[in-house]
N, C-alpha and C positions, 0 to 999 in steps of 0.2 A: 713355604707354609701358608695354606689358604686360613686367608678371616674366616670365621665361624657366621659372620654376616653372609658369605660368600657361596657357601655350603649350600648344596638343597635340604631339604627334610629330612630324605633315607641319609643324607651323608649325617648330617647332625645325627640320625636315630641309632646309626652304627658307630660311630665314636663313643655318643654315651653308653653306649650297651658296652662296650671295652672299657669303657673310665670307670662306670658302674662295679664291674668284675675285679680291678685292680684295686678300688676304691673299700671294695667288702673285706678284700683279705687283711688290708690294713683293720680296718673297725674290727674282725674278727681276732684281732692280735693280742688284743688286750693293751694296748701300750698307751701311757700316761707319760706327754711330756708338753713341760710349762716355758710358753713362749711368752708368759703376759706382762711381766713387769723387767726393766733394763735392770738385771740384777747382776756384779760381776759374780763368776764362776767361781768355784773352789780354786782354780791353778791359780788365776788374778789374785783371789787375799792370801794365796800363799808367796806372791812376790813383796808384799809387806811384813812377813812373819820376824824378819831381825830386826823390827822397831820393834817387835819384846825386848829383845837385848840389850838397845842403849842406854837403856836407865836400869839401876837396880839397888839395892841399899848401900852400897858404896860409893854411888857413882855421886858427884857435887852437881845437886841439882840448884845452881844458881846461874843467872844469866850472865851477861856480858859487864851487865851495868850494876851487879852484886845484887838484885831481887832476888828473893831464897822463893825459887816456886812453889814450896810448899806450904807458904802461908796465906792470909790474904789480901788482895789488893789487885795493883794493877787494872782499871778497870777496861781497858780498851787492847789487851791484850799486851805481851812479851816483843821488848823490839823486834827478836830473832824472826819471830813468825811474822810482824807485819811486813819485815824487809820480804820475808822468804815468799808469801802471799801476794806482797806486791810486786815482786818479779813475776809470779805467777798471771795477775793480772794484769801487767803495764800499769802500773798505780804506784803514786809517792808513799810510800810506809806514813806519812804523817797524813793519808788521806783516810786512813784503814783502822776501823775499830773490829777486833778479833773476837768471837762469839764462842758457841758451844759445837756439840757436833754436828746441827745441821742448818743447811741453809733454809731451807722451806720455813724451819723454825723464824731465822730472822726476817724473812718475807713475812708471816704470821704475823707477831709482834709490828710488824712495821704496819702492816695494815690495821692493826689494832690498837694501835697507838693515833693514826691516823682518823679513827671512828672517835678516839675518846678525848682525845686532845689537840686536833688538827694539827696542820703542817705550819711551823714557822708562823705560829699569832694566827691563824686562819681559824675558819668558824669550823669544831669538829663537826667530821661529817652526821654523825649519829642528829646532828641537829638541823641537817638538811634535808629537804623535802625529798632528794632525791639525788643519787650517787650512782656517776655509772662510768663502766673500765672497758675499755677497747683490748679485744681478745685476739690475735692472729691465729687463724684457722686452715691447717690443723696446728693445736699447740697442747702444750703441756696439761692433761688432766687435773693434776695437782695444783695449779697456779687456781685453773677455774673454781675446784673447792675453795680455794679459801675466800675467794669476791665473794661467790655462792653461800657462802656461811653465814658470811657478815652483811647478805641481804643486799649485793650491789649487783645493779643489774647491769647484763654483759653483755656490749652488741661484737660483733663476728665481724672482722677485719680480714680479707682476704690474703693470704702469702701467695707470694711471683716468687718468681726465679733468684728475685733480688732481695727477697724480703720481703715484710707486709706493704700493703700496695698503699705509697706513701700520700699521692692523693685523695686517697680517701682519707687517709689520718691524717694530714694537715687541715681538710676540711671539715671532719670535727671535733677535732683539738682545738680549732681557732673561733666556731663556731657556740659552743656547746658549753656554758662553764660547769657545766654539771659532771663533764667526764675530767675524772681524776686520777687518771692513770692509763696504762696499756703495758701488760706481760708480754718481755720479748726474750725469748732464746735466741740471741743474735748469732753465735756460732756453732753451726753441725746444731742445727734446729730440733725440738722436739715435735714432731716425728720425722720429718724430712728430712732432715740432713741440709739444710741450708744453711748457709753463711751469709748474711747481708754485707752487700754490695758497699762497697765506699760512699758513691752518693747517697743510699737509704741512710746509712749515719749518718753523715754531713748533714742531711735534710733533717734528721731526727734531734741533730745539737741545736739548727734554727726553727725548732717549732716555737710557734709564738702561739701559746695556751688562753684561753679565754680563762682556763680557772689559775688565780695566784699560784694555788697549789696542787697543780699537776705535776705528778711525776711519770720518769719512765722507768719503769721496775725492769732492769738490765740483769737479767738471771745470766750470767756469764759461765753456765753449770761444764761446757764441754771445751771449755778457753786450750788446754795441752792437750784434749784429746783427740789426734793425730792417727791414724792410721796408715799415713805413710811418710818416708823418713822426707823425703826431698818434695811428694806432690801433695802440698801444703793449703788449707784455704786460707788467707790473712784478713781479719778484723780489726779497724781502725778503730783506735781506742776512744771511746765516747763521752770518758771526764773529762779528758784534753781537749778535746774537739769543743764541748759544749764550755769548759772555760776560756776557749782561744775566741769564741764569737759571740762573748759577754751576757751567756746562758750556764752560768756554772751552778746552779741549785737546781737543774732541771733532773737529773738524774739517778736515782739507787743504782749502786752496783751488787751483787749478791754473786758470791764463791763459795764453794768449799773444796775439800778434798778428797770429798767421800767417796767416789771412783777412780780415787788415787792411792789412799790407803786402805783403811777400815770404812766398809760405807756409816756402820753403828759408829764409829770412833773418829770421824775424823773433825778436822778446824774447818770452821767456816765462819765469813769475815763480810762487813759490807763494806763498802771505798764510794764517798759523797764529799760534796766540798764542806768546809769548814763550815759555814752554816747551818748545812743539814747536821754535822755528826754534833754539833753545840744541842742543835735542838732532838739529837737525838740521846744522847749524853745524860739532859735531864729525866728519861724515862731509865734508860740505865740503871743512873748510881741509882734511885730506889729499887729497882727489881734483884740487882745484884752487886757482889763486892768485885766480881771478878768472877770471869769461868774460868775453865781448868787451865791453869797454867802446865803442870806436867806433862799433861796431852798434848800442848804448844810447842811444849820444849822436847817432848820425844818425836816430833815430827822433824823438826829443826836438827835434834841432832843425826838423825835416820836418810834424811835427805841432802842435807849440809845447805845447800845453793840450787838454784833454779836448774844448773847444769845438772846436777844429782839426782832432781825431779825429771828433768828430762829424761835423762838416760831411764830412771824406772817408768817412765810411760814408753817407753821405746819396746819394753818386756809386756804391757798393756798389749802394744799394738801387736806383736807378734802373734800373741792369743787372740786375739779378735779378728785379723785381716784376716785369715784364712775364712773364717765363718760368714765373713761379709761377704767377702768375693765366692762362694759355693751359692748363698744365695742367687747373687745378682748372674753368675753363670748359668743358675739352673732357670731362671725364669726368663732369661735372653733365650736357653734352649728351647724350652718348651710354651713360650708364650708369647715370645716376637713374632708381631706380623697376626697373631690371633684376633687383635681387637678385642681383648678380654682385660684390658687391662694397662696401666704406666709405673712406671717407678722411677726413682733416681738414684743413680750412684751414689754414695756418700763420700766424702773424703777421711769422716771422723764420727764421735758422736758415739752413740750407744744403740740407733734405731732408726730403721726404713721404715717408708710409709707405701704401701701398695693401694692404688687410685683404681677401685675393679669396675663396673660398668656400673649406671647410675642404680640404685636399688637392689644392691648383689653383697652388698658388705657381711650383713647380719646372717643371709644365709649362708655366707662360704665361712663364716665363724661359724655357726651353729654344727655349719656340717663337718670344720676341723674336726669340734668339740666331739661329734658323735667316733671320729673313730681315733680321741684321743688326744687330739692337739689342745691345750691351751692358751689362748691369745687373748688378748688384749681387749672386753667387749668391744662391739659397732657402735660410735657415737665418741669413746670415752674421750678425740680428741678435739672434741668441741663442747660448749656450755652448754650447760645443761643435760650431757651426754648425748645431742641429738644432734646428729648429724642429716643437715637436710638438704643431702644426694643421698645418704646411705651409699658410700662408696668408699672410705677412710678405714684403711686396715695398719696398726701400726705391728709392724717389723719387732720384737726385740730376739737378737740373735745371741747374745753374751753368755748368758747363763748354762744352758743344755751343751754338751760336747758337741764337736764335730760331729761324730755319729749319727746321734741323738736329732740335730740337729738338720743332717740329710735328709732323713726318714721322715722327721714334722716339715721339713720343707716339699718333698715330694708329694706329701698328704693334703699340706696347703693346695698345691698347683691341681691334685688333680681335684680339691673341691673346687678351685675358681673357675676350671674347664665344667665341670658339670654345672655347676649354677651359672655358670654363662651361657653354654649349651641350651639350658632351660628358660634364658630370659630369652636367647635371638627363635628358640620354636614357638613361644606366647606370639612373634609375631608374623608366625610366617602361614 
């Protein structure tokens, strides 16, 4: 397959006139299908449908240690669920305070907390001339609203192969005490699908921060999400690491379960050392007596053990690896060797990121969108929404059927070929 660089004129002008053709009958179809947000599918929350059934007014809803769930208390959640979440995340149950149903929520508050009453005695930020959070790029939309809300400004940290590119965040982490943080999706990345390398942790536990109160906000969102039984990516756990080399407060960890059970319903828990959960404890008991125990304990009884989680992500992966692997075969077919474009395999995760020639992002969405496709806008995985290549297209496969699924993929490829087609004849 020749590069599209490689082509003369008539070759480019006779491709697109065939991509054009094939391109219309899709737009003339009428079809509406949403690639935009990692949402699991109808068959996925139908693998958690018999957590209705473990509880019901018969059933003794008291824990292990006689708490009657149904009253209130317990502020840092039900043993059952911190042992169960802390298998989930390689985390001691006594590291683990158990939230409500979402994480972003306790990333929010933690940030908010952060503005209003600093970290560990420190000056809150809201009182600072100026607060700023190191972003890996491309990374999670959602992380960058909520800096962006609370007014913190966010410089662009490069992601490698291995992770954000740790040179530069050692140098201004060590540099800079103004930066208070850095969002990282360390395993099966949002959008890419990377997993950081063993040394970017290690290096990440000896950061030596110029601000007291830097943390690193460890969204550990996609930890079991696995898409193959035995070809595994592994993440060295980063509260161990950073209290084995005498940096145990450097860290937030944030879980939930929400692409494990109910994404509305499910537990989600932070894991910090002793320090942090003391000084995060006192923002707690005022805000609340306790979240939903119930919802704790029917996760717990629906699951049992980390083994039980397992095996129901194993029914995850089954629905998902097919949709993965259609993509990444359909775009080796049709656009290896093109020059139009890179991607990565995932191992796991919820979301591919397609790298399209520099300046092509926004048009090959606009032009999904004309005959149907919805994605993800251009920009959305960087601050600000601005992406500046315009070349970041994020992937989310989960939601739409197989089907469903071919059809906006094939729609995808053939806009990237025409708007590539149309950036290499600008230059020829």
């Amino acid at each position: 397959m020749h590069s599209y660089q490689e082509m003369s004129k008539e070759e480019l002008l006779q491709e697109k006139a065939e991509l054009e053709a094939v391109y219309q009958k899709y737009a003339d179809s009428g079809l509406k299908l949403d690639m935009s947000r990692g949402k699991p599918s109808v068959e996925q929350l139908n693998l958690s449908m018999g957590m209705m059934d473990v509880l019901n007014s018969s059933t003794d809803l008291k824990c292990e240690d006689g708490t009657d769930c149904r009253n209130y208390g317990v502020l840092d959640g039900i043993r059952e669920a911190q042992v169960l979440l802390g298998d989930m995340i390689e985390c001691n149950p006594d590291n683990i305070i158990i939230y409500g149903n979402s994480s972003l929520n306790v990333m929010y508050d933690t940030i908010s907390r952060s503005m209003t009453h600093g970290v560990l005695g420190s000056t809150p930020w809201s009182k600072l001339d100026k607060v700023k959070f190191l972003c890996p790029v491309p990374g999670y939309d959602r992380h960058f609203a909520i800096t962006e809300y609370f007014g913190i400004e966010m410089i662009n940290v490069p992601m490698l192969p291995t992770g954000p590119d740790m040179d530069m965040v050692e140098d201004l982490v060590s540099s800079d005490p103004a930066i208070k943080g850095i969002w990282c999706v360390p395993k099966y990345s949002n959008p890419q699908g990377i997993t950081y390398s063993a040394e970017t942790v290690r290096r990440f536990a000896r950061l030596k921060p110029a601000a007291e109160d830097f943390r690193i906000y460890w969204d550990n969102a996609y930890g079991v999400h696995h898409l193959y039984d035995l070809d595994q990516d592994h993440l060295v756990e980063l509260l161990a690491e950073c209290k084995r080399v005498g940096n145990p407060d450097l860290v937030y960890k944030f879980c939930s379960t929400s692409k494990i059970s109910f994404p509305g319903s499910g537990v989600a828990a932070i894991a910090a050392s002793k320090n942090n959960l003391i000084d995060i404890k006192k923002q707690l008991q005022i805000q609340t007596i306790g979240h939903d125990k119930v919802n704790q304990l029917r996760h717990v009884r629906f699951f049992k053990d980390i083994y039980g989680m397992t095996e129901h992500m194993k029914k995850h992966a089954d629905i998902l690896r097919p949709k993965f692997e259609m993509i990444i075969d359909t775009l080796e077919r049709e656009l290896a060797g093109r020059d139009a474009g890179s991607w990565i395999a995932p191992k796991g995760g919820y979301f591919m990121a397609f790298e399209a020639k520099e300046g092509c992002a926004k048009a090959i969405i606009a032009k999904a969108k004309e005959a149907g496709v919805t994605m993800t806008p251009a920009g959305a995985p960087y601050p600000y929404g601005k992406d500046p290549r315009d070349s970041t297209i994020r992937i989310a496969p989960s939601y739409p059927s197989l089907e469903e699924l071919r059809t906006a993929t094939d729609i995808f490829v053939a806009c990237v070929k025409l708007v590539t087609i149309d950036k290499v004849l600008e230059g020829k």
